[in-house]
Each structure stands twice: as C-alpha cells, then as structure tokens.
C-alpha positions in Angstrom: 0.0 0.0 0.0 1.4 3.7 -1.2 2.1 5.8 2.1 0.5 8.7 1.7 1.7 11.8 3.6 -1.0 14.6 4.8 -1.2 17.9 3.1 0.1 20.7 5.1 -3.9 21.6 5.0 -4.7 18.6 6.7 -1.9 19.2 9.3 -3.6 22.2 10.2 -6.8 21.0 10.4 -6.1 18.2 12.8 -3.9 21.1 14.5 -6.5 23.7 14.2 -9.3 20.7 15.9 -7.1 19.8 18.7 -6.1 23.4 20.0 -9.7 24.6 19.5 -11.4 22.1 21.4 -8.5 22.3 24.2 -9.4 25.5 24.6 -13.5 25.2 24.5 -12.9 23.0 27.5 -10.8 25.3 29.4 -13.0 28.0 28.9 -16.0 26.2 29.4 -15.2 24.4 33.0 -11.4 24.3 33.8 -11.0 28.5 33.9 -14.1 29.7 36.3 -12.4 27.1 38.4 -9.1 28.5 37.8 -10.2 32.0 38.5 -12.3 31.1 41.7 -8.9 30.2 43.1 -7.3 32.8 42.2 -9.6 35.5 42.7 -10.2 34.2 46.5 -6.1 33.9 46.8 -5.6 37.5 46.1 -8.6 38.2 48.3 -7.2 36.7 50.9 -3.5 37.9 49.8 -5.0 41.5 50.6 -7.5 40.7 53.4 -4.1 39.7 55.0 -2.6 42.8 54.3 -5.5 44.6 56.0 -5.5 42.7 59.5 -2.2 43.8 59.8 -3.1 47.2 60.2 -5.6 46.1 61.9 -4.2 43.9 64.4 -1.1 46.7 64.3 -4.1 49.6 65.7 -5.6 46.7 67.9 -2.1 46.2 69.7 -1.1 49.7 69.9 -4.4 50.1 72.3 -3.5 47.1 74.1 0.2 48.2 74.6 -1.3 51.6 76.0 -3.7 49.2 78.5 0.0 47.4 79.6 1.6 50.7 80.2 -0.6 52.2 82.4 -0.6 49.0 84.1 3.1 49.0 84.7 2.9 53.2 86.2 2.4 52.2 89.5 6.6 50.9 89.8 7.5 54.0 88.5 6.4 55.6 91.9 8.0 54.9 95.2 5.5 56.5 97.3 3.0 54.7 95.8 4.2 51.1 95.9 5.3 52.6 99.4 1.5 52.7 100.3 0.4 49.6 98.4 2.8 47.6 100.3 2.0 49.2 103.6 -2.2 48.6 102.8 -1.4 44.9 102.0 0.6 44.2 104.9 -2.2 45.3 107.0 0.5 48.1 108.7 -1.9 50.9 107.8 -4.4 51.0 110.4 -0.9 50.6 112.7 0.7 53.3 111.4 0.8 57.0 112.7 -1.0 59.6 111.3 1.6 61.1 109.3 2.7 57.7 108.2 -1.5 57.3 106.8 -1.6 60.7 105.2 1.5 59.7 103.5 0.2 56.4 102.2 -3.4 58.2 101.3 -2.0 61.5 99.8 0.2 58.5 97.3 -3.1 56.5 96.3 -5.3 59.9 96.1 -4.1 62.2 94.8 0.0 61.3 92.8 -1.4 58.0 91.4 -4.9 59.5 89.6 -2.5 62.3 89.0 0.1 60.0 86.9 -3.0 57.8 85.6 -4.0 60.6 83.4 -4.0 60.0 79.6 -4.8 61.5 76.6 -6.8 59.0 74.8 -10.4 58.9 75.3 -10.9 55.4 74.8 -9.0 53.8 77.8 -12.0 54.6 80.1 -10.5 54.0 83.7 -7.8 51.9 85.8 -9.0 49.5 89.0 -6.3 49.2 91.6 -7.1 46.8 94.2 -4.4 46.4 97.6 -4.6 43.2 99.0 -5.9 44.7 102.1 -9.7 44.8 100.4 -9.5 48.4 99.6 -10.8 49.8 96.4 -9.1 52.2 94.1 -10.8 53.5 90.9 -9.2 56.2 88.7 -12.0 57.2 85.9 -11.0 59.3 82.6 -14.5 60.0 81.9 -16.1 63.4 82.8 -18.7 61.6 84.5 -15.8 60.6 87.1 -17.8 57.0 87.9 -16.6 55.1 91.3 -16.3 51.8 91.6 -18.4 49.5 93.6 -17.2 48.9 97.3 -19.6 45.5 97.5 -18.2 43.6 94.6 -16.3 40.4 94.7 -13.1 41.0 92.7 -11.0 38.1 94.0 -13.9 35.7 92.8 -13.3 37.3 88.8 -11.7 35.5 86.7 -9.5 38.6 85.1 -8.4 38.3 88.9 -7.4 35.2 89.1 -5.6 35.0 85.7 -4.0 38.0 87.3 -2.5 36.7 90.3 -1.3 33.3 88.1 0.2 35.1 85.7 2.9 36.4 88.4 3.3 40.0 87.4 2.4 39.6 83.6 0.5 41.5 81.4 -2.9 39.7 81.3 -4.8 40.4 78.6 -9.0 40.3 79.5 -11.7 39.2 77.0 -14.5 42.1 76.4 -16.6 42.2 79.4 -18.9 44.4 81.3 -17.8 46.9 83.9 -19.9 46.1 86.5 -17.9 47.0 89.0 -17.9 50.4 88.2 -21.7 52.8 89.5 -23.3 53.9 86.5 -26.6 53.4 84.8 -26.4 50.4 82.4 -22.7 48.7 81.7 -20.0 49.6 79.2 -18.7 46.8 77.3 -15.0 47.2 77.8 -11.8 45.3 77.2 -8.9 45.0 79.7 -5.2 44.5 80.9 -4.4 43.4 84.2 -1.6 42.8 86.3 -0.4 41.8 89.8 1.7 43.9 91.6 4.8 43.1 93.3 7.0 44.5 96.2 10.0 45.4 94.5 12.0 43.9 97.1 10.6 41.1 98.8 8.5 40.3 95.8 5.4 39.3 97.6 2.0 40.5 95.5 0.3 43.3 97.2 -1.9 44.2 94.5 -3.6 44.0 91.4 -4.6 46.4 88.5 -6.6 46.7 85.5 -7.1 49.1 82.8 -10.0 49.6 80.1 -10.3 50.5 77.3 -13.7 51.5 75.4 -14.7 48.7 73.1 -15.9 51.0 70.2 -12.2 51.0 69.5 -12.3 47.6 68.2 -15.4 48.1 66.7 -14.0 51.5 65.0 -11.2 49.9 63.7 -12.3 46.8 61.7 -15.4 48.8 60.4 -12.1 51.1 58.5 -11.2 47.8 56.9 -13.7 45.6 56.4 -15.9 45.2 53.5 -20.2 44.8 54.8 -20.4 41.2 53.4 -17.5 39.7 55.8 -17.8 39.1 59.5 -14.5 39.5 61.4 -14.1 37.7 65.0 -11.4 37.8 67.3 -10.9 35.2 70.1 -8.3 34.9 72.6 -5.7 32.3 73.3 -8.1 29.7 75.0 -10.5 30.3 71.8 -13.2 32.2 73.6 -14.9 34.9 71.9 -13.4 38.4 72.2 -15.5 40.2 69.8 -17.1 39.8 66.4 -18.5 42.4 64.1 -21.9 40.3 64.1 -23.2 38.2 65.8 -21.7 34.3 65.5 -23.1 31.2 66.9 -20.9 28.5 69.0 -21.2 26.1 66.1 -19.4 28.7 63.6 -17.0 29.8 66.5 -15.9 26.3 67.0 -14.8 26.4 63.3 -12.4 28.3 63.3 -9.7 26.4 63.1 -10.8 24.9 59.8 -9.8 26.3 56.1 -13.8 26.9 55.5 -16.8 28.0 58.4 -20.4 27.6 57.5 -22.4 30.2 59.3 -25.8 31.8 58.0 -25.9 28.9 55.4 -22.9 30.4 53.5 -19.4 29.0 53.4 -16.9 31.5 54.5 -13.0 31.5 53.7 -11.0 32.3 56.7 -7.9 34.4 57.1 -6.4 34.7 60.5 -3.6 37.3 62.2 -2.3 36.6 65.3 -1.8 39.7 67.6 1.9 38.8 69.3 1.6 40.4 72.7 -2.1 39.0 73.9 -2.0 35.5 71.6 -5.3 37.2 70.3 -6.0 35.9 66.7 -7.9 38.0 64.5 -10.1 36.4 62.0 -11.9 37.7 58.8 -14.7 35.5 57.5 -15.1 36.1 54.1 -18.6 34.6 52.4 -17.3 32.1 49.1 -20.4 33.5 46.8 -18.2 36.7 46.5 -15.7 34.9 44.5 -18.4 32.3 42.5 -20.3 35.2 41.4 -17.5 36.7 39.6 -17.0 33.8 37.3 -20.2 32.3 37.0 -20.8 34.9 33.9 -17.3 33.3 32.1 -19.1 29.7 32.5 -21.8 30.6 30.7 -20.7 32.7 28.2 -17.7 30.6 27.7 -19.9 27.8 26.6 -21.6 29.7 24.7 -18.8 31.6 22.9 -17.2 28.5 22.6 -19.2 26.9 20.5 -20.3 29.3 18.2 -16.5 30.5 17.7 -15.8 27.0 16.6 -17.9 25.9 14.3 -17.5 29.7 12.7 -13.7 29.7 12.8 -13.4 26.1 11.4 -15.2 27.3 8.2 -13.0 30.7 7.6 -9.9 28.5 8.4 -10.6 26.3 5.4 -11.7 29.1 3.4 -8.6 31.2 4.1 -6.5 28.7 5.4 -4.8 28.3 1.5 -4.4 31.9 1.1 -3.1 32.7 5.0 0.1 30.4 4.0 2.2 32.5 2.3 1.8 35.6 4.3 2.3 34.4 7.1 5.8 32.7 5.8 6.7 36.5 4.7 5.8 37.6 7.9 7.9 35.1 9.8 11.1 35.7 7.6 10.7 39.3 8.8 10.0 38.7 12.2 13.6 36.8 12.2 15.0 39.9 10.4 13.8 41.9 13.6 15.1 38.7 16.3 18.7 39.9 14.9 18.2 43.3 15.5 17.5 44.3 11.6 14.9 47.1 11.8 15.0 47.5 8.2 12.7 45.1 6.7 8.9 45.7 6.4 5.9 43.6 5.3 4.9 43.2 1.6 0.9 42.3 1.8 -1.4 43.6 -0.7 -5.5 43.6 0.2 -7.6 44.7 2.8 -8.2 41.1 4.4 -7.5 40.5 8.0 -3.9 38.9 6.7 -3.0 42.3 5.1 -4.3 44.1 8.1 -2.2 41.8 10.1 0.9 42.7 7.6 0.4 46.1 8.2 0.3 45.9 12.4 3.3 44.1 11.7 5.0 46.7 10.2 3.7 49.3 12.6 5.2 47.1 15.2 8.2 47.0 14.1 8.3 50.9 13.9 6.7 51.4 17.0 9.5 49.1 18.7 12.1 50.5 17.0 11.4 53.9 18.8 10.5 52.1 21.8 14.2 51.1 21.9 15.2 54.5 21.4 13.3 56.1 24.0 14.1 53.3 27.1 16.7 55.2 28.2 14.8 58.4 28.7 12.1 56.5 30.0 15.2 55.2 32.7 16.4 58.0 33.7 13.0 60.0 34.2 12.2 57.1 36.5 14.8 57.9 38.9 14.0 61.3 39.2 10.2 59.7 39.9 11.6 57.5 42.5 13.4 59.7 44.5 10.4 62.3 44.6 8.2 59.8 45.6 10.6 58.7 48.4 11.1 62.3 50.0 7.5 62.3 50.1 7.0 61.0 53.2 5.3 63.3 56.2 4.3 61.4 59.8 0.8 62.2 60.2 1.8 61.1 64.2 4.0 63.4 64.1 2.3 66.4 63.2 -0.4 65.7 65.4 1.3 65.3 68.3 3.3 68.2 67.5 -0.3 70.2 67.3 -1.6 69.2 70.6 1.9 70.3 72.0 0.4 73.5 70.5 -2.6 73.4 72.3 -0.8 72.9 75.6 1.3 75.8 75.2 -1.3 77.7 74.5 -3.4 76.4 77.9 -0.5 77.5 80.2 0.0 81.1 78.3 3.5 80.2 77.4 3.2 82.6 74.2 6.7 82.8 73.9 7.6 79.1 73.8 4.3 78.8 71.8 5.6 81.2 69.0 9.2 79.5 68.9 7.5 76.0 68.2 5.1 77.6 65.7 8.0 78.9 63.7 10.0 75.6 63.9 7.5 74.0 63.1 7.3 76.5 59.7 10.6 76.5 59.2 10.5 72.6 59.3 7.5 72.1 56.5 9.0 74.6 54.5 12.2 72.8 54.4 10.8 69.3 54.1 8.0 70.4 50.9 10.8 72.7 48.7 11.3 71.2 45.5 15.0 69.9 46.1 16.0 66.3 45.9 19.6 66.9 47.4 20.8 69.8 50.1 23.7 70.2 52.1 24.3 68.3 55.2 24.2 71.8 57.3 20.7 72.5 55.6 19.5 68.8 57.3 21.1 69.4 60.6 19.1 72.7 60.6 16.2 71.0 59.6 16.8 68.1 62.6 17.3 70.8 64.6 14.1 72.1 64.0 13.0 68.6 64.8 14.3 68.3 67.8 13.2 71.2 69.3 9.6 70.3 68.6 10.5 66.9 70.5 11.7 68.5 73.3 8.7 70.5 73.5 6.8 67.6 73.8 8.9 65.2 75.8 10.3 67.7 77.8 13.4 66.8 80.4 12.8 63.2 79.3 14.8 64.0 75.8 17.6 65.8 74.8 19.5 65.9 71.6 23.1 67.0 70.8 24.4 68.0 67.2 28.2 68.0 66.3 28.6 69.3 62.5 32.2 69.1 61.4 32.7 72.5 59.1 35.0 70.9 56.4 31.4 68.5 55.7 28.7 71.5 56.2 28.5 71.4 52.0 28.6 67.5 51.8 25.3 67.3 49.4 23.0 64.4 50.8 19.2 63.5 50.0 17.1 65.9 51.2 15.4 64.3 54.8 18.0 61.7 54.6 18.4 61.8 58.6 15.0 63.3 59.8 13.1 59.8 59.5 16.0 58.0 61.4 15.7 60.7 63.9 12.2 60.1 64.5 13.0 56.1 64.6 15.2 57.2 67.4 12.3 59.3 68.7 9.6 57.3 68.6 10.5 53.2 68.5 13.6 54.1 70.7 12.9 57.3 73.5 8.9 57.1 73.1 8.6 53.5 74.9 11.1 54.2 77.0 10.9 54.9 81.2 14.0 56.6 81.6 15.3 60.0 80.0 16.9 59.7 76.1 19.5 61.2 74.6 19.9 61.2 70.7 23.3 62.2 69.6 24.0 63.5 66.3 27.7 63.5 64.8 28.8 63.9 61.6 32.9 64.0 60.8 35.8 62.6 58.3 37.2 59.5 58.8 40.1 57.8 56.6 40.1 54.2 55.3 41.7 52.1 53.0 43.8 55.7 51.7 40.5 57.3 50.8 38.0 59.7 53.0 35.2 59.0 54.0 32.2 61.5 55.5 30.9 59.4 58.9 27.0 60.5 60.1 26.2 59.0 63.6 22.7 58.6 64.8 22.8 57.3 68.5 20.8 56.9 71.1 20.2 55.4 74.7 16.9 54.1 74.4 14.9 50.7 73.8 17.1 49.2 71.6 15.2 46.4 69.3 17.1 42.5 67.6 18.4 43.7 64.4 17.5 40.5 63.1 13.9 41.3 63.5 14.5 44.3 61.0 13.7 41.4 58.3 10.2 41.2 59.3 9.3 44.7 60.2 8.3 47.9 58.4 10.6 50.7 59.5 9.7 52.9 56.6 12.9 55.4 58.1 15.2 52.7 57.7 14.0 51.1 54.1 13.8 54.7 52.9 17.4 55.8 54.1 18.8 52.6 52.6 16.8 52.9 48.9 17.7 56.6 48.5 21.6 55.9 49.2 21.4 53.7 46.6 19.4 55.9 44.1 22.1 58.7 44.9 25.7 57.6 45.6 25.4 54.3 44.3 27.3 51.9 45.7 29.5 54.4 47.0 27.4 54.7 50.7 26.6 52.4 53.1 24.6 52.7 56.1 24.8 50.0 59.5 22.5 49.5 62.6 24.0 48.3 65.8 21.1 47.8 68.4 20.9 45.5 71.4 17.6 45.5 73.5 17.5 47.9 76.4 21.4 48.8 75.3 20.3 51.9 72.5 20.7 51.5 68.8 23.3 53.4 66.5 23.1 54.1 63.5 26.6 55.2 60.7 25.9 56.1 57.4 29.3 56.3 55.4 29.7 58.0 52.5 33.1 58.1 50.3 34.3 61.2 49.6 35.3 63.1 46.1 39.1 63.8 46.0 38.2 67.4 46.6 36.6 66.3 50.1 33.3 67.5 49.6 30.2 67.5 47.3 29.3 64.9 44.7 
C-alpha cells in the first residue's frame, strides 16, 4: 500500500481541531475554576494585608492598656503605700505615716493615671488589704463598687497566676464600676509586686472602650464579611456580628459555615495577647464573579468553533504565504534588523495583520530608542516619591503640643515652636532632591526642638557638625526619619530620660576619605535580626535613596541590642576634593 503523507492543509486542520477544542474545555469548566482560586487567593493575599493594620491599631491600644498597668513601679511613694495597705500596717501606722500612704493613692497616682486617649476609660487598683481604688477618665468621674467580689473574677485570678504579667482580658462588662447600664470594655491586668521582697500586694486593671475595636475593623472591612477575634483559650473576644458557637468552634478549619454560607477564613495573630484575629469572608463573593465566564464561555465556545473552522478552510490556502513572509521578517527583527517591512497587498485581516506588523516593528524600534529616557526619568520619579514621606503622628502630636502651650500662656515658647514647626514644613515640601548636610542638621534641629517640646526633660538631643562636611550634598530628609525612629521606637517606649546624639565628621580608610554620620541613642534598643520582618519605613527609605544617589558608594549600618540603644553610621566616600558629589 502507497504511504501517503497529509497535506500541510490537513496538518492544520487536525492542529487547528485539537487546540480549538483544548481551549473550549478550558473556557468552558477548567478556567471559572481557575479564577475562583485565584480571585479568592488574592482576596485573601490582601484581606491579609488589612489585619495587619488592623491587628497593628488593635495592639497599639493594648500596649497603652499594659503601660498604664506597669505606672504604678515608676512611683516609690506609691508602691510605698500599696505595700503598707497589704501588709495590713496601715491602720498601725501614725498619722503622718496614713496621710502619707493616702496622699500617694489619692491624689500622685490619679495624678500619673491621666491619659490623653479617650478610649482607655478607667484603671482599677485593688491592695490586698480589700480596699478599692478606681481612677476614671470619663467626665462623668464614675466610682467603683465597694460590694463587689473582685477576688472571685476570673480577670483576677488569671491576674495573680500570671505572676506579674501583662494579662490580657476578654471584652466584658464593667460592673464594678456605678453607673446606669454597663460599658462593654476590654482590659489589661496585672499583679503587683513589692520590689524587694516580691510578695503580691496588688492587682490592676485598665479599660479601654470597646468602640475601638469596633472603630477599627469597620475602617477595613468590606459589609459582606464578619470579622471575629478570640483569645488564646478560643473564647470569643469580639465579632463584628453576631456568630453562633457552632461557627465559633470552626475556626480552626480552612472553610466555616455560618448563616448557610461558606466562608473562607484568614487569620492574624496579635503577638503580645495570643489574640487571633479572624476575617470570614462569604465564598459567593468569588463564584459570582466567574459564574458569567461559565456561561458565556460555553456559549462563545461553540459558536466560535464551528464559525472559525469554516473561515480556516476558506482562508487557510491563502493565510500560508503571508504568514511565511511575515515570519522571515520577524527573524530579520530577532537579529536586530529594523529594516525590513511587510509586503501584503488587500484589505483582508492577513493584510491588516501585515500592516500591524510593520507598525510594530516601527513602534519598537522607537520604543528602543526612547528606554533610556524613560530610565532616567524614572529615577528622578523615585526619588520624589521617596522624599515624600510626612508622619501624620508626628504632626499631630506636634499640634496638641500646640494646644498645651497655649493652655499654660507660654506665648513665647508657643511662637518659637510655631516657627519651627514652619521653618520645618517649608524645608521638608521645597522642591530639592539633594541639600547640604548643614541645611539637614538645621532641619533636625528644627525637629528636635519640637520633641523637646513635647517630651520635655525626658529627651535631649546634641548636634556635632564638622565644618569641612557643612557642604557635603546628601538626600534631602535623609536623617529626619532615622531621627524620628530614634524618637519614637527608641525614646517614646522608653521609662528613663533619652538622649539622641547627632555626629557627623571625616574618617580615613583604606587611603580614601570618607564622610561618617552617627545617629545614636540610649533608648529601647530592638534585635536587628527582627529588621527582616518589620516595616521601619525610616530605615527602608534611608537605605533605597543611598542607593538611588551615591550608588554603591554609601553604606549605612545598625548596631542595636535590647534595652542597650541603637546606632546608626551612614558612610559615604568622599570626592578627592573632600566634599560635594
């Protein structure tokens, strides 16, 4: 028998039936699945990046709660007179002795207890003696209830296990406090030790308004999904609706059914109070979006086969040869040969085809011409974007600084900090991508002195400018933002008095100088190692504009131990000249 060998027509027919109905069956059942997936990965991808911020807000609050928790060691006098309720020496003592211990629990600690968010509502302190001390931030200035059993609470007892802890206290009701009705608050206790004997003598709690939860997931959460948060023991904590037991107790699955929905889960844990955060978001979301490209898909797919199988064997003669010419100068433009253009005569799709061809090739060839313009015009895009950073925090704490001033009639101090603060905006929004490194020390300066306004004795800054490096030219707010990391993650936290040292001198190395900036200062300190998972926009910021400027030619290094301080040197090398770049 005579072996017969298939047309090139027929090759492409068999071809043409194969990766048609390939494609009809992706369209028709394998892609909605496809983009269920991946629509509900990227949901999730971003729900993730939302409870981040939101756990972030969440644990700022409960940090606050921990901190007012811990005031109490920060006072002699007053761990003086907790320790001399619980050892039941008070009704021993003299007079003097009593007025002592009373004037400490009366009058320093509500004193010291003040705070300037609204939210934390009130802190219980409770000596082991059975008295009862309640220090309320609302202007309703609520007691607390003498006749309540607060050794029988559980926030109580978890207190006393935890040994001196932070414990971290479900939402509840504060009943214990005499008001009409009961705010639903959540809480941070601790026991209190003696310093020196470390016996407990007493235990406090903080709270904090629960429409601060409630305020922040309703910023970042979308009507349709549920978000619940539950402590480490998996009891409820809150939930932006309500949730039965049945859908709590599914939580640790992938999937939860709840309101005869299924809902996919993405969880955050919040470090400090093993809270973990949980948004519930309902599956239909993501099936509704593709449930249009399953049925037109089908439908699509089979008209556009039976009509493209007919114009592919009425055109599928004519379609060879220009689509060889077309591939011989397709390889002309793989070697780089601009030159050659399309020769297609008609007004088919083929010759339309022919003709984007050619307009491709143009069109690419000035593409090629322009990248490098397009290069550098995107470095002068990233380094504008990357100076374009203000601290909202900043500025409003700078503002309510302000509005103290203003309450004591300090005029004087008032008008110094309003033209810093002036001087300090106009600096940081001129249009200059580089200044000299005297025009950032006066803008640090500026800084600083708004800091100290606000921090008063408990920080102090000191500058030392070599002159040979006052016309060194750096990115403009280069050092401001590591300042304020200094300010805020290092003095901020911090229960002793900071000081931030500022340096900046020559140093020689390797036969070449080198301009040396030195950020120090005594506070927190932090791992370095935990840089790799945190976003200290100051830092990334410093490190990406050195590049975009001197690269290669600048490094910048963070020594930091916790409770030891954290430095910072940025070296730069320097021109033989010694000076700007």
């Amino acid at each position: 028998m005579k072996n017969r060998t298939l047309s090139m027509r027929s090759k492409l027919i068999i071809l043409f039936s194969v990766t048609i109905l390939v494609p009809v069956l992706i369209i028709a059942y394998v892609m909605p699945s496809y983009y269920t997936k991946l629509i509900t990965s990227e949901t999730e991808k971003l729900t993730e990046s939302s409870l981040v911020g939101l756990t972030s807000n969440i644990q700022y609050y409960l940090d606050e709660l921990e901190r007012v928790t811990s005031i109490p060691y920060n006072y002699d006098e007053v761990m003086y007179a907790l320790k001399l309720r619980s050892s039941g020496l008070y009704p021993k003592s003299d007079q003097y002795t009593q007025y002592k211990a009373d004037y400490a629990l009366y009058n320093t600690l509500p004193t010291v207890l003040e705070n300037m968010h609204k939210e934390i509502l009130g802190t219980l302190l409770l000596p082991f003696d059975g008295s009862v001390f309640y220090k309320d931030s609302r202007s309703t200035l609520y007691n607390a209830r003498t006749d309540y059993d607060y050794t029988g609470q559980d926030w109580y007892i978890d207190a006393v296990k935890a040994g001196g802890k932070a414990t971290f206290v479900k939402v509840h009701d504060q009943d214990y406090v005499k008001m009409d009705g009961l705010q639903s608050v959540f809480s941070v206790a601790r026991l209190i030790r003696d310093m020196d004997t470390r016996k407990p003598i007493a235990v406090i709690m903080s709270d904090a308004d629960t429409v601060v939860i409630d305020r922040i997931v309703r910023q970042l959460i979308t009507n349709d999904s549920v978000v619940v948060i539950t402590d480490k023991n998996g009891q409820l904590v809150y939930a932006s609706q309500q949730i039965s037991e049945e859908a709590l107790s599914q939580l640790s699955a992938s999937e939860v059914r709840y309101h005869n929905q299924t809902y996919v889960k993405v969880s955050k844990t919040i470090e400090s109070s093993s809270w973990m955060v949980t948004s519930l978001i309902p599956q239909s979301r993501f099936t509704e979006k593709v449930q249009w490209m399953h049925n037109i898909g089908i439908i699509f797919a089979g008209g556009g086969l039976i009509l493209t199988l007919f114009l592919f064997l009425a055109y599928s003669r004519k379609l060879l040869t220009p689509f060889r010419e077309m591939i011989g100068v397709m390889r002309h433009v793989q070697r780089g040969d601009m030159s050659k253009r399309v020769d297609i005569h008609g007004k088919d799709e083929v010759a339309e085809l022919g003709g984007a061809l050619n307009r491709m090739i143009v069109r690419l060839d000035e593409m090629v011409i322009s990248e490098y313009r397009a290069k550098l015009k995107q470095q002068d895009a990233e380094m504008q974007a990357l100076q374009a950073q203000i601290n909202p925090h900043f500025l409003y704490n700078t503002l309510n600084g302000f509005i103290g001033l203003n309450r004591k009639g300090e005029q004087q101090k008032l008008d110094r900090a309003i033209r810093s603060l002036s001087g300090l905006l106009r600096d940081i929004l001129s249009a200059d991508m580089s200044i000299t490194l005297e025009a950032e020390f006066n803008i640090i300066r500026k800084y600083a002195e708004l800091q100290s306004m606000r921090f008063g004795d408990r920080l102090t800054f000191s500058f030392s400018l070599e002159p040979s490096l006052a016309s060194l030219r750096i990115p403009k707010l280069l050092l401001q933002p590591l300042i304020e990391n200094s300010v805020v993650h290092g003095a901020e936290p911090c229960a002793h008095p900071c000081h931030v040292e500022i340096n900046a001198y020559t140093r020689i190395a390797d036969g070449r100088a080198h301009a040396v900036i030195l950020i120090k200062d005594n506070g927190t300190g932090f791992d370095p190692k935990k840089l790799e998972h945190s976003d200290r926009v100051g830092l990334r910021n410093a490190q990406e504009r050195l590049a975009l400027i001197r690269d290669g030619q600048a490094s910048l290094h963070i020594q930091s131990q916790p409770d030891q301080g954290t430095t910072i040197t940025i070296t730069m090398e320097l021109e033989e000249e010694g000076i700007a770049r």
